[in-house]
MARTOR-246462 format. One record per residue (C-alpha): residue in one letter; x, y, z. Coordinates in steps of 0.25 Angstrom, whole numbers, plus 5000, padded with zeros to 4 digits. Layout:
N
AXYZ/...
// end
This chain:
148
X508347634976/X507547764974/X508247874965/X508748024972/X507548124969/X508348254965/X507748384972/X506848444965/X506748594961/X505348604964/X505548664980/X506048634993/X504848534997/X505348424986/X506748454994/X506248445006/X505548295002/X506748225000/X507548255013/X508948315009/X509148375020/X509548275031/X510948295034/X511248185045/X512548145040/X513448185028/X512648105018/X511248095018/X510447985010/X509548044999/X508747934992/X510047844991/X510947934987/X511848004998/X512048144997/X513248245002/X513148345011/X513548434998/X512248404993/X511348425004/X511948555007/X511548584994/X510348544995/X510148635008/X510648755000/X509448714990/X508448695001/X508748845008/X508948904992/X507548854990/X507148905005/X507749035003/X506949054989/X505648994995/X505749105006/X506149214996/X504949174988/X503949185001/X504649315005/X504249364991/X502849304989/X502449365004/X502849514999/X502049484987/X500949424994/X500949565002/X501149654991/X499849574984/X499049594997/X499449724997/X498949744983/X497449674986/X497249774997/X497649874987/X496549824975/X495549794987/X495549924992/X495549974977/X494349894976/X493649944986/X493850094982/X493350054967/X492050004973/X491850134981/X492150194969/X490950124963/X489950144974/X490350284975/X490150284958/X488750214959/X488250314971/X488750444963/X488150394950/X486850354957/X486750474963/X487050564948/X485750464943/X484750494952/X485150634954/X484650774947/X485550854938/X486150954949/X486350854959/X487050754945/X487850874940/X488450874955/X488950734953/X489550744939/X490950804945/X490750674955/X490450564941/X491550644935/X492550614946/X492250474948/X492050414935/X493250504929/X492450574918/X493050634906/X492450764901/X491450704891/X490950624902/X490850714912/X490150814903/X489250714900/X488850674914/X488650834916/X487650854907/X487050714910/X487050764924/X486250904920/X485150834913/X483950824924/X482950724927/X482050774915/X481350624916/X481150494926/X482150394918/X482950294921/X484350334928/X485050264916/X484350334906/X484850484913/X486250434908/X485950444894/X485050554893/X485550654884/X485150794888/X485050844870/
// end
């Protein structure tokens, strides 16, 4: 004669699997052992408890799930601006390089803006920015030319 297997803890599926819930007359046979209508309807009332929960628990996930989607479109977009940001930064600075010093001068308030200068720096880029083409050298080089 095989031995009763208690109800696990681990979900309603392992519940499920062993068939408590056939109600066909007041005692029902479970694996030898009969068992009361008492102890059926308790085991209902842990079957909907563990219903209720597993439908609580969707319910919160699925908000979650939304909130989260919401906060990847969120970053996405962010993203997006961030690269604009840095195609805007690589056209501005590409033009300040291969400018002459009136035009370079113009665009210092521009640099200023977008790379969020402190004085020093923007003093800096100012009189870099004055400094003309005395020479043909590589743009690299214009950045630390010192006009002393």
């Amino acid at each position: 004669m095989e031995s009763p297997v208690p109800p696990s803890t681990s979900g309603l599926e392992d519940i499920l699997n062993n068939s408590i819930l056939s109600r066909s007359s007041s005692r029902v046979s479970f694996s030898g052992d009969s068992v009361s209508n008492k102890d059926q309807d308790n085991k209902i009332t842990h079957l909907s408890t563990l219903l209720s929960e597993s439908e609580h628990n969707a319910a919160a996930l699925q908000e979650q799930c939304a909130v989260l989607k919401g906060e990847v479109r969120r970053l996405e977009t962010m993203l997006g601006r961030d690269n604009t940001n840095i195609e805007y930064l690589k056209n501005i600075v590409m033009k300040y390089l291969s400018s002459e010093a009136a035009e370079r001068e113009q665009l210092v308030p521009v640099l200023t803006t977008v790379l969020k200068l402190n004085r020093e720096e923007v003093s800096s880029l100012s009189s870099s920015a004055a400094v003309g083409k005395r020479e043909q050298v590589p743009w690299t080089s214009t950045w630390f030319y010192s006009s002393s």
